[in-house]
C-alpha positions in Angstrom: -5.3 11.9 30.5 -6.2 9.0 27.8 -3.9 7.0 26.4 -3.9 6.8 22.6 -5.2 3.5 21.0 -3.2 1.8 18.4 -2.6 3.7 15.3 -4.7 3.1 12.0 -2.8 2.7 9.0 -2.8 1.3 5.4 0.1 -0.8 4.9 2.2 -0.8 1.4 2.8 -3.5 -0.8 6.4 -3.0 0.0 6.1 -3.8 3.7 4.1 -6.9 3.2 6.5 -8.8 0.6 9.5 -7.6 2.9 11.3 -10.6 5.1 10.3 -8.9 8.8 8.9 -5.3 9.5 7.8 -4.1 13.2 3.9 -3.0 12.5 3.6 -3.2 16.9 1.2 -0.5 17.5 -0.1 0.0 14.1 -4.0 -1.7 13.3 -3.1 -2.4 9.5 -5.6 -2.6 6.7 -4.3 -3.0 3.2 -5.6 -1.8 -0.2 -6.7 -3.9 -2.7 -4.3 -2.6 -5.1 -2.2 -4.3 -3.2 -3.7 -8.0 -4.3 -3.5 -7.2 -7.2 0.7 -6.5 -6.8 0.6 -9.7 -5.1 -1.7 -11.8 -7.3 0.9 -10.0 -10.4 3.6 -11.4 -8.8 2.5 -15.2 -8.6 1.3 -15.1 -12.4 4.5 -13.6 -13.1 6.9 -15.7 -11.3 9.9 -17.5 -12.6 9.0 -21.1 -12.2 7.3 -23.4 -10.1 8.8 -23.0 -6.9 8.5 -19.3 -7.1 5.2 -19.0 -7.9 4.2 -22.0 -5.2 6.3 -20.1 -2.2 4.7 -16.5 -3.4 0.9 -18.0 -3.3 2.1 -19.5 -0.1 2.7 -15.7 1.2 -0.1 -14.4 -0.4 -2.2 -16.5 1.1 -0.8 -16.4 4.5 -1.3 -12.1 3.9 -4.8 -12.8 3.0 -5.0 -14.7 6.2 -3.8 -11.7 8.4 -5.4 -8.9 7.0 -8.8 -10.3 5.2 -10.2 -8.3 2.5 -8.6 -5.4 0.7 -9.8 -1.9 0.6 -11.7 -1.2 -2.1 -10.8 1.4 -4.9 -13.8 3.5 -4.8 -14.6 6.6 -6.7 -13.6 8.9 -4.2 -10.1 7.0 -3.8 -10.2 7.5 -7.8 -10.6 11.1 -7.0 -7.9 11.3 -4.2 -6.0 9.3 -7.1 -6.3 12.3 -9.9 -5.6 15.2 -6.8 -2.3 12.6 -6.3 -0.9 12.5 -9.7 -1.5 15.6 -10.4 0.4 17.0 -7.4 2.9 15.2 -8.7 3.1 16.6 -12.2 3.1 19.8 -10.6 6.3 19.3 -8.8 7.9 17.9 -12.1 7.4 14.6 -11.2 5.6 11.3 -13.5 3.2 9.6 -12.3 3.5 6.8 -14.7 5.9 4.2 -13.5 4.6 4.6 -10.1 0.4 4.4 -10.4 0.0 1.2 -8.2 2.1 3.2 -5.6 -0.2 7.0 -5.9 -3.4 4.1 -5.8 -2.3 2.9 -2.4 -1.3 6.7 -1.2 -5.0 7.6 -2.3 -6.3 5.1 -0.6 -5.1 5.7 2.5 -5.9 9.4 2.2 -9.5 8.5 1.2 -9.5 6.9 4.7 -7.3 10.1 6.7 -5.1 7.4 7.9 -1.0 7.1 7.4 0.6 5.0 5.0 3.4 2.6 5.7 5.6 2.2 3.3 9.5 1.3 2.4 9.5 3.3 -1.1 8.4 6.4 1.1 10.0 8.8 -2.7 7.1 7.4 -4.7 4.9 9.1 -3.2 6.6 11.5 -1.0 5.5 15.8 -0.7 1.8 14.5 -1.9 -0.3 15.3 1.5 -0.3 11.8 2.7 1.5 11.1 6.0 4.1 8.8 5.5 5.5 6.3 8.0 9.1 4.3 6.4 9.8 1.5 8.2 
C-alpha cells in the first residue's frame, strides 16, 4: 500500500494575508488573482507604514510561492459555469468575483481550494478546505 504524497492545492487570498495558518501537508500554488488582491492592497493602504509593511508581505509571499497562476480562458470558462451556479441558487456573484476567479482557478487545475471565507464560494463544485 502507497502512501499518498502531499496534497495539491490553490491557496486563497484569505489564507495568505492571515497572521499564521497550518498549510503542513498541502503543496500550495496561488492564483494570480490573488496578486492582484495583494498588489490592491499596497496601493490602497492607509499611509506609509501600511503600505511599506504590506509590500513587505507581498514580497515575502512572492518569495514562497513564485509566480501566480495564470487566468486563462478555460479558468474564464470555469469562471462563467461558477457565477452562474451561483445565480442559480439565488445567490450574486458580484461583490464576490475575485473570490469565484480563485475557485475557478483551482477547478481549472481539479485541485482543492484553501480558503477562510469558505461561503463565497461554497455549494459551487469546488472542494473546499477552511482552515
Amino acid at each position: 500500500m502507497t502512501t499518498p504524497g502531499p496534497r495539491q492545492v490553490i491557496v486563497d487570498t484569505s489564507i495568505l494575508v492571515a497572521p499564521k495558518v497550518d498549510l503542513s501537508g498541502l503543496v500550495c500554488q496561488i492564483s494570480s488573482v490573488s496578486y492582484a488582491e495583494l498588489h490592491f492592497g499596497v496601493h490602497c493602504a492607509p499611509d506609509d507604514n501600511a503600505r511599506l509593511s504590506r509590500q513587505h508581505r507581498l514580497t515575502m509571499i512572492q518569495s514562497v510561492y513564485g509566480h501566480g497562476i495564470a487566468f486563462t480562458d478555460t479558468t474564464a470558462h470555469h469562471y462563467g459555469l461558477l457565477c452562474a451556479r451561483l445565480r442559480a441558487q439565488g445567490r450574486s456573484p458580484r461583490g464576490r468575483a475575485m473570490d469565484i476567479m480563485i475557485a475557478a482557478t483551482a477547478l481549472t487545475l481539479g485541485v482543492a481550494l484553501v480558503t477562510r471565507n469558505t461561503n463565497d464560494v461554497d455549494r459551487l463544485g469546488v472542494e473546499l478546505l477552511q482552515r
